[in-house]
GUMARDO-442084 format. One record per residue (C-alpha): chain; residue number from 1; x, y, z; residue in three letters. Coordinates in pm, 1 decimal, m for minus. Layout:
N
{pt "A"; NUM; {X; Y; Z}; "ALA"};
...
***
This chain:
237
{pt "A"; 1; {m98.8; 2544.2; m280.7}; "UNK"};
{pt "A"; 2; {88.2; 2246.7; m177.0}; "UNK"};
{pt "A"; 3; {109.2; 1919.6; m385.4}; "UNK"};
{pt "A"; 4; {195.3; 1599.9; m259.8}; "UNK"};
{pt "A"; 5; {421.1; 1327.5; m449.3}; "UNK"};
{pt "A"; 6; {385.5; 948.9; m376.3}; "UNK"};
{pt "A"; 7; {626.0; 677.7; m450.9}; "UNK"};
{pt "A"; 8; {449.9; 331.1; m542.9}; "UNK"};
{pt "A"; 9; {696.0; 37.4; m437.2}; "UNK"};
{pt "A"; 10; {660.7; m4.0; m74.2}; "UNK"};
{pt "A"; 11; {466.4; 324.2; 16.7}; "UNK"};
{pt "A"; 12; {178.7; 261.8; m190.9}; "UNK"};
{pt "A"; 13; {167.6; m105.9; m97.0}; "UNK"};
{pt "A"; 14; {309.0; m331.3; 63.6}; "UNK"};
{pt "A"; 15; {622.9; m461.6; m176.9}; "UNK"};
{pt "A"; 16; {687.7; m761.2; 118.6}; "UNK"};
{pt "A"; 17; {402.7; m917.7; 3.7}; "UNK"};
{pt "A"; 18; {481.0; m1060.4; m338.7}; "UNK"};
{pt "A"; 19; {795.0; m1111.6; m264.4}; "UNK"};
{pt "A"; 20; {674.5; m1330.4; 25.0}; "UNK"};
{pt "A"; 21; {465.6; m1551.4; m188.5}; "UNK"};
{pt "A"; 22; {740.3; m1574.2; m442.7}; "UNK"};
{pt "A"; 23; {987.3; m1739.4; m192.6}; "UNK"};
{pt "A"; 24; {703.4; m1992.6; m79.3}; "UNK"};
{pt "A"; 25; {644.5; m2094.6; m423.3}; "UNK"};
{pt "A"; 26; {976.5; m2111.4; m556.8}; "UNK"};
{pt "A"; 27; {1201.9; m2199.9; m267.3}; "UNK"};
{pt "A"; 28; {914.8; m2429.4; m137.3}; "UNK"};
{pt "A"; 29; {1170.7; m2658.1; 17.3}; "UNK"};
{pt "A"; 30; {1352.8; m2410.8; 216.7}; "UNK"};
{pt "A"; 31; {1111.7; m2146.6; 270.5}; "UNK"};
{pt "A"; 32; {1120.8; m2200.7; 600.6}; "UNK"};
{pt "A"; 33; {1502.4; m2173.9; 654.1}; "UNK"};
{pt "A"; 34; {1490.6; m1860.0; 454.3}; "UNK"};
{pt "A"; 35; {1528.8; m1548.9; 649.2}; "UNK"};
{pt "A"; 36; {1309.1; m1352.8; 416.6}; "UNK"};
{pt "A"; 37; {1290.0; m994.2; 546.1}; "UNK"};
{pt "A"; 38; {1669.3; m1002.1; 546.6}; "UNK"};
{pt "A"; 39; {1647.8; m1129.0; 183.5}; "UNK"};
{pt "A"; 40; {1366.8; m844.7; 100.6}; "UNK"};
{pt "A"; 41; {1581.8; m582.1; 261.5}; "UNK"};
{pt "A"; 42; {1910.9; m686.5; 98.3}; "UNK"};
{pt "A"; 43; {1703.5; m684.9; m282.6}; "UNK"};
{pt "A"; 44; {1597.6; m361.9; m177.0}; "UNK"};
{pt "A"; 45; {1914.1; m272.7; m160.5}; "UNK"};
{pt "A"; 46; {2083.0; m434.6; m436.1}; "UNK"};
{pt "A"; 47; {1719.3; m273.7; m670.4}; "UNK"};
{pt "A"; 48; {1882.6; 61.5; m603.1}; "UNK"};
{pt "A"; 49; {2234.4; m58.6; m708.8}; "UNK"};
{pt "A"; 50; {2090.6; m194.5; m1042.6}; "UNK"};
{pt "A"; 51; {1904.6; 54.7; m1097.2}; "UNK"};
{pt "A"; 52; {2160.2; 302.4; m1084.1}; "UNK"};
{pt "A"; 53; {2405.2; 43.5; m1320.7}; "UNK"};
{pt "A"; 54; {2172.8; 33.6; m1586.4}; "UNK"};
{pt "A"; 55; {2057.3; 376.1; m1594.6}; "UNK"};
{pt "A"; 56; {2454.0; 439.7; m1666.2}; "UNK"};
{pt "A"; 57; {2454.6; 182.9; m1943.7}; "UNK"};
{pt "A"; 58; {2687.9; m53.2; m1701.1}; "UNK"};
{pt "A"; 59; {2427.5; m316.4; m1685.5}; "UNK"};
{pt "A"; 60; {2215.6; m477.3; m1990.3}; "UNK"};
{pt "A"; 61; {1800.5; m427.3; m1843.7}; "UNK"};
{pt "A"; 62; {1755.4; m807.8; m1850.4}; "UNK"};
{pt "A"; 63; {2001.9; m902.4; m1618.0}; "UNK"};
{pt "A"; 64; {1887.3; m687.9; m1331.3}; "UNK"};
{pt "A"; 65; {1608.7; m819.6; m1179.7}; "UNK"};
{pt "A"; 66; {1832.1; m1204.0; m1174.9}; "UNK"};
{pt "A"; 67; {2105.3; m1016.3; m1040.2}; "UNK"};
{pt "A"; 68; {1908.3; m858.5; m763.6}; "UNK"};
{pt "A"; 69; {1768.1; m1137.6; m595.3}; "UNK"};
{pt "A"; 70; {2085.2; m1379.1; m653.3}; "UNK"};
{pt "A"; 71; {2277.2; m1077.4; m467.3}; "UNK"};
{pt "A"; 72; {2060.8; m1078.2; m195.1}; "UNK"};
{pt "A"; 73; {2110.8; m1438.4; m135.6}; "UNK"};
{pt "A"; 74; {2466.7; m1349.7; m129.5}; "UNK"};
{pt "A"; 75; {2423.7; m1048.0; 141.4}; "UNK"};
{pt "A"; 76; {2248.6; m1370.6; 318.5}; "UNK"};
{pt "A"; 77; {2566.1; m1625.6; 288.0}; "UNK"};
{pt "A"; 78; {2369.6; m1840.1; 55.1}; "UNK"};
{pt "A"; 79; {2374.2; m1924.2; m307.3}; "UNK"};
{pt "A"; 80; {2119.2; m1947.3; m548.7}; "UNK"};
{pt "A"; 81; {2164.4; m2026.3; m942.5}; "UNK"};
{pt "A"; 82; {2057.7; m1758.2; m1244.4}; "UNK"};
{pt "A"; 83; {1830.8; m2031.5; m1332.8}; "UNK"};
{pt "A"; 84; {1678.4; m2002.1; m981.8}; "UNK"};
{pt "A"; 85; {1684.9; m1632.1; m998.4}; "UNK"};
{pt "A"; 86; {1519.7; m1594.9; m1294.0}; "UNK"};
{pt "A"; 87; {1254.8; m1859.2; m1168.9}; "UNK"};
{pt "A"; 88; {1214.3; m1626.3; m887.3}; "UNK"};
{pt "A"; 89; {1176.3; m1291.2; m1115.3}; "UNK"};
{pt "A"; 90; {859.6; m1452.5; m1276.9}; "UNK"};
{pt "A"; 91; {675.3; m1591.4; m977.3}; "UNK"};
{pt "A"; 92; {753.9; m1224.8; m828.6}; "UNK"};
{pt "A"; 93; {582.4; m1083.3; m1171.7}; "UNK"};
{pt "A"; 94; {321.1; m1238.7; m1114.8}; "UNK"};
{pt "A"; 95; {247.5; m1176.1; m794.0}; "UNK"};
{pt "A"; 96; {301.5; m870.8; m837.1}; "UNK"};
{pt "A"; 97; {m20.8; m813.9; m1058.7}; "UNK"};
{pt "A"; 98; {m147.0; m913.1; m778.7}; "UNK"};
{pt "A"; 99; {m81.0; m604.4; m543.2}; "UNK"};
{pt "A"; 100; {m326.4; m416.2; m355.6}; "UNK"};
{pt "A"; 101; {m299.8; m129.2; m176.4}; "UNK"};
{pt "A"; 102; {m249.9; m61.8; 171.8}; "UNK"};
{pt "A"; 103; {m573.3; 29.4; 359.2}; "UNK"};
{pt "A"; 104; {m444.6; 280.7; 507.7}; "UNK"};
{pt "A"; 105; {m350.7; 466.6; 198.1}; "UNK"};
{pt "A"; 106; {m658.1; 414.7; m2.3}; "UNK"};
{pt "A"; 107; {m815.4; 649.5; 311.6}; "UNK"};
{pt "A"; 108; {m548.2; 869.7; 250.6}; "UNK"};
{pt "A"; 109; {m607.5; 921.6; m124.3}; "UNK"};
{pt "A"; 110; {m955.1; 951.1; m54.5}; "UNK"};
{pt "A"; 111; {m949.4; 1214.5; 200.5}; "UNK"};
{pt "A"; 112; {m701.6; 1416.0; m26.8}; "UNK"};
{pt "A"; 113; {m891.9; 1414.6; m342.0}; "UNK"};
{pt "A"; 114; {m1240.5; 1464.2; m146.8}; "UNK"};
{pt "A"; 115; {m1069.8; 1804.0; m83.5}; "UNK"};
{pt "A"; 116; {m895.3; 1869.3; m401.3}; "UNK"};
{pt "A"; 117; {m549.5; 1852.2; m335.3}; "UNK"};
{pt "A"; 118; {m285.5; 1782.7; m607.1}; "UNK"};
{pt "A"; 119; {m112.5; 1517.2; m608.9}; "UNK"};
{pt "A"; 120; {98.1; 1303.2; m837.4}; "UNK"};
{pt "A"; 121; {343.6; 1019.4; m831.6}; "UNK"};
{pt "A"; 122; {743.5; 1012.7; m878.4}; "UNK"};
{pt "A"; 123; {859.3; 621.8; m953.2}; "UNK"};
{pt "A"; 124; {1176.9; 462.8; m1055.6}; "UNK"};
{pt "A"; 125; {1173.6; 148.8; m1329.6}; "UNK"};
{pt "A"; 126; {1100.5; 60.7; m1676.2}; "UNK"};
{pt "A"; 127; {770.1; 230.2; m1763.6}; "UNK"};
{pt "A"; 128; {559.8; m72.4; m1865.9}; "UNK"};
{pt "A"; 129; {647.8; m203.1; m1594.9}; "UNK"};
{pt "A"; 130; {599.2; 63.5; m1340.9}; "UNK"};
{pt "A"; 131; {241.1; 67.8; m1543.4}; "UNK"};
{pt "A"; 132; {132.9; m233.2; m1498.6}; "UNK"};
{pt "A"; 133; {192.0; m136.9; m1112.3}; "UNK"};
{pt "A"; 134; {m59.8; 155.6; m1150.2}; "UNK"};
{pt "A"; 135; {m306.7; m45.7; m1327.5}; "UNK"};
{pt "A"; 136; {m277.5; m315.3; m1075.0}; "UNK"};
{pt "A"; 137; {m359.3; m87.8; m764.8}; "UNK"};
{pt "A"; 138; {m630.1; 111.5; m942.0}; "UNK"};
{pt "A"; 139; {m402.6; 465.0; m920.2}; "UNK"};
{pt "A"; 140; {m580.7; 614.4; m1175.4}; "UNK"};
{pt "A"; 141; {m852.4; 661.1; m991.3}; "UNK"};
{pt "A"; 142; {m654.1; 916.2; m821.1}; "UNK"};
{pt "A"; 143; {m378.7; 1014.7; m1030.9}; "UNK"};
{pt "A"; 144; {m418.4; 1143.0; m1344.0}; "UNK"};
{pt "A"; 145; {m190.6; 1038.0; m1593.5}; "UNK"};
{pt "A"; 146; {m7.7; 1368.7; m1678.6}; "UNK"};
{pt "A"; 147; {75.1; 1336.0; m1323.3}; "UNK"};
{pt "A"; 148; {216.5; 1012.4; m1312.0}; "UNK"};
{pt "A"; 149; {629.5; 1058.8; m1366.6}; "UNK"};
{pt "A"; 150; {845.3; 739.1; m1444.3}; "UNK"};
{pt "A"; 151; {1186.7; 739.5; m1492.6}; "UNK"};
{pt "A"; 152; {1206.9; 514.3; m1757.5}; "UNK"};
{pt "A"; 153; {957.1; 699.1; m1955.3}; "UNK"};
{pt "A"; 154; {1102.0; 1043.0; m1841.2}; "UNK"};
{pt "A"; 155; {1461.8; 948.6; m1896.9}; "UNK"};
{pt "A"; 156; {1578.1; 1096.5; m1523.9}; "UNK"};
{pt "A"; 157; {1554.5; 931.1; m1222.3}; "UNK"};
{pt "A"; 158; {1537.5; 977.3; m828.7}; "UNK"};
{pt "A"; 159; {1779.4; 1080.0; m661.5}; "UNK"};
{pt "A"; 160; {1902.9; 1314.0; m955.2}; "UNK"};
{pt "A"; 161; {1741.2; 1676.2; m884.5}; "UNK"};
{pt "A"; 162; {1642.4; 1666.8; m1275.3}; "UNK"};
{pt "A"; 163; {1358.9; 1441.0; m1217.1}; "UNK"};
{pt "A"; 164; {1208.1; 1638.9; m935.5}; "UNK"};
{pt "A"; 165; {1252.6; 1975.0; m1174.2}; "UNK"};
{pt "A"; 166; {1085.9; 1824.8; m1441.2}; "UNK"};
{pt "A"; 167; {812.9; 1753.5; m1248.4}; "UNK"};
{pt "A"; 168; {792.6; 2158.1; m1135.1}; "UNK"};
{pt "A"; 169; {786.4; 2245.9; m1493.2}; "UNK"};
{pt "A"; 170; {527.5; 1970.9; m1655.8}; "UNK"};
{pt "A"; 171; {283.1; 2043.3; m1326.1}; "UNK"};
{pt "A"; 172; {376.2; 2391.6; m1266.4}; "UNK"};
{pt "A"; 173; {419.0; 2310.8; m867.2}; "UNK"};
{pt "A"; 174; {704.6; 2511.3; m710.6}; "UNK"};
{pt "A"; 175; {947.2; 2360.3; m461.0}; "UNK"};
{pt "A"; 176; {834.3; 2531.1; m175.7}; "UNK"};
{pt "A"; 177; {469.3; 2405.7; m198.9}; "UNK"};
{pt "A"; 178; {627.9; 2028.1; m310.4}; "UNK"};
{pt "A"; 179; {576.5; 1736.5; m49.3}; "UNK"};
{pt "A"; 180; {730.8; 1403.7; m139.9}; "UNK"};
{pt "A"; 181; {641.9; 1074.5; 38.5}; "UNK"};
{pt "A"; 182; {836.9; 777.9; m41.4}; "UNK"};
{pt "A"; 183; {1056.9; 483.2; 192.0}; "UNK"};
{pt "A"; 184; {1363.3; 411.8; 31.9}; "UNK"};
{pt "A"; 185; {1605.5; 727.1; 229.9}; "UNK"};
{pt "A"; 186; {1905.1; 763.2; m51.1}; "UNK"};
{pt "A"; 187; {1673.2; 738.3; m354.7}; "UNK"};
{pt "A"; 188; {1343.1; 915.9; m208.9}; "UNK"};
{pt "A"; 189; {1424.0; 1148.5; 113.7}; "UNK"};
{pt "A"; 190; {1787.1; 1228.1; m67.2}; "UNK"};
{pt "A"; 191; {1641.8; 1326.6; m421.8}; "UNK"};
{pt "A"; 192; {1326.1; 1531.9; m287.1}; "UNK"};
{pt "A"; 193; {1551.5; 1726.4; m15.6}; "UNK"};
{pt "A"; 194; {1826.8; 1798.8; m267.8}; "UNK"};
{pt "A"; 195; {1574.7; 1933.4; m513.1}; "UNK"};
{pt "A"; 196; {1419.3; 2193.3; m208.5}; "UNK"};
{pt "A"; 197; {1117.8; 1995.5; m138.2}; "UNK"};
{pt "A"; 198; {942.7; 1884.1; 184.6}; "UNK"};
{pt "A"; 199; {1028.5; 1479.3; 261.3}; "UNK"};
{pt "A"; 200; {803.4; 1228.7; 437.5}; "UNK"};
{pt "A"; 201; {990.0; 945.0; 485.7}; "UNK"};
{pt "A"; 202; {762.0; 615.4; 524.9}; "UNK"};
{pt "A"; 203; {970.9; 381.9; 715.3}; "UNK"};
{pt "A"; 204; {756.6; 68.9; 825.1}; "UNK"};
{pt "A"; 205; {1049.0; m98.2; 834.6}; "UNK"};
{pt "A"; 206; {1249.5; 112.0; 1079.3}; "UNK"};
{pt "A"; 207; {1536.6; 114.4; 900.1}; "UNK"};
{pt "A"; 208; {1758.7; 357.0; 1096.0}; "UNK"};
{pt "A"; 209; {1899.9; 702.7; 851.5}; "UNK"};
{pt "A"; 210; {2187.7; 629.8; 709.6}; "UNK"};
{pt "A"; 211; {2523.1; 757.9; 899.6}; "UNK"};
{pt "A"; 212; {2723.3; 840.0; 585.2}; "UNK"};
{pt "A"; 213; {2463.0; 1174.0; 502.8}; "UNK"};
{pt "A"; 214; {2346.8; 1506.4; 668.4}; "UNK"};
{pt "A"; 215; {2016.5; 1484.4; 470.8}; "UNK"};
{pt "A"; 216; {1711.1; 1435.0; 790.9}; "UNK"};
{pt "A"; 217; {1334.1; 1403.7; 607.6}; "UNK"};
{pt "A"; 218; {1114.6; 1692.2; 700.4}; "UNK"};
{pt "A"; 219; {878.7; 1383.6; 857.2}; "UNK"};
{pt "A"; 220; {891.9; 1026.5; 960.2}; "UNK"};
{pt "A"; 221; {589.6; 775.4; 1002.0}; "UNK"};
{pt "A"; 222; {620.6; 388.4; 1088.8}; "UNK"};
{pt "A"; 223; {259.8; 308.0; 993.7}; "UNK"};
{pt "A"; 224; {6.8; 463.9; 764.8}; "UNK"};
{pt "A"; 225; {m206.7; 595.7; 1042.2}; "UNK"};
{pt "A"; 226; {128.5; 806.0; 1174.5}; "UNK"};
{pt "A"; 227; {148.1; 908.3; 807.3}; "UNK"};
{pt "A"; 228; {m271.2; 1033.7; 761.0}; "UNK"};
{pt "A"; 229; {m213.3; 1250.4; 1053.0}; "UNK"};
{pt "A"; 230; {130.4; 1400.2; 888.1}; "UNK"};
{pt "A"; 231; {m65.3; 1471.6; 558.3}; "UNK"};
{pt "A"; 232; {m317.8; 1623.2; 679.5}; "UNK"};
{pt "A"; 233; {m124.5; 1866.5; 932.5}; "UNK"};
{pt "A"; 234; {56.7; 1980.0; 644.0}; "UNK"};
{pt "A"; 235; {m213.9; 2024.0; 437.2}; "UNK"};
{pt "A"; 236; {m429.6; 2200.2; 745.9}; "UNK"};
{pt "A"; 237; {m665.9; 2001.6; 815.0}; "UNK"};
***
């Protein structure tokens, strides 16, 4: 029977959003030079990099979050202080416990669990953190919480294969019948195709795939609507 996996940041919801209000509120006075989807893609970006730095020990767990945002000013040309950056990392916090969920998706995880298919969710981050995410968007509701995987709870993390085969052994889904939806290509479409798995990549951003890998998703969707209809094909509706 086939199982489908669900990232939270930015396929769940909508991770612009509190980032958004965390710019107006803390670079009030020039928000509106502020380029801010080039900012949000660049800390995208540089959350992978960290991610991966402190997961090898390279980086203390504190500094991250300052790091990533005062790197994405840099991808930008601009400059921002840790003071600023840290200023920043709070309002985003906050916001963040904020989040709701796209609408699109809570139709989705209806539909799915009115017919009884398994599903669970794969996240990267520290897992209080990643919790308070879950708690935020009501996931539990859906997921139950044997099903929930985060890597800083698990002690693997996408794109490693381990993480992916953990999850086989603590659900009992095999590869074959394993879908995986998340947005971020190297971490999310990378990990779930190197571990055999089925990929839906979420791209509302249409980020174009990455030249330096062979590695295509099994599926692509730009909105939520695009990604309903891919669901439930595979599932046979």
């Amino acid at each position: 029977m086939v199982q489908i996996f669900f990232d939270i940041d930015d396929t769940l919801y909508d991770q612009m959003v509190p980032f958004d209000r965390a710019c107006r509120s803390v670079f009030a006075a020039s928000y509106s030079r502020l380029d801010v989807e080039k900012l949000f893609v660049n800390s995208r970006a540089r959350s992978d990099e960290v991610f991966r730095m402190v997961s090898r020990g390279e980086m203390e767990p504190g500094e991250m979050y300052a790091y990533r945002i005062q790197m994405a000013f840099v991808d930008c040309r601009s400059y921002i202080s840790k003071q600023e950056a840290m200023a920043f990392q709070r309002a985003y916090a906050k916001n963040q416990a904020e989040i709701t969920l796209q609408p699109g998706i809570v139709t989705l995880l209806d539909e799915l669990a009115s017919r009884k298919v398994a599903m669970g969710i794969i996240t990267n981050g520290p897992g209080a953190h990643q919790m308070r995410k879950v708690k935020a968007l009501g996931l539990e509701k859906w997921f139950d919480k044997d099903r929930i995987f985060i890597s800083g709870e698990v002690g693997c993390a996408k794109p490693d294969v381990e993480i992916f085969r953990l999850v086989q052994e603590k659900t009992g889904v095999q590869a074959g019948e394993a879908v995986f939806v998340g947005d971020a290509f190297p971490i999310d479409v990378v990990g779930a195709k190197g571990a055999g798995w089925r990929s839906v990549w979420i791209n509302r951003r249409k980020n174009p795939i990455p030249e330096n890998t062979m590695v295509r998703p099994d599926f692509a969707a730009e909105d939520d609507g695009a990604l309903e209809k891919i669901i439930m094909a595979i599932i046979g509706r």
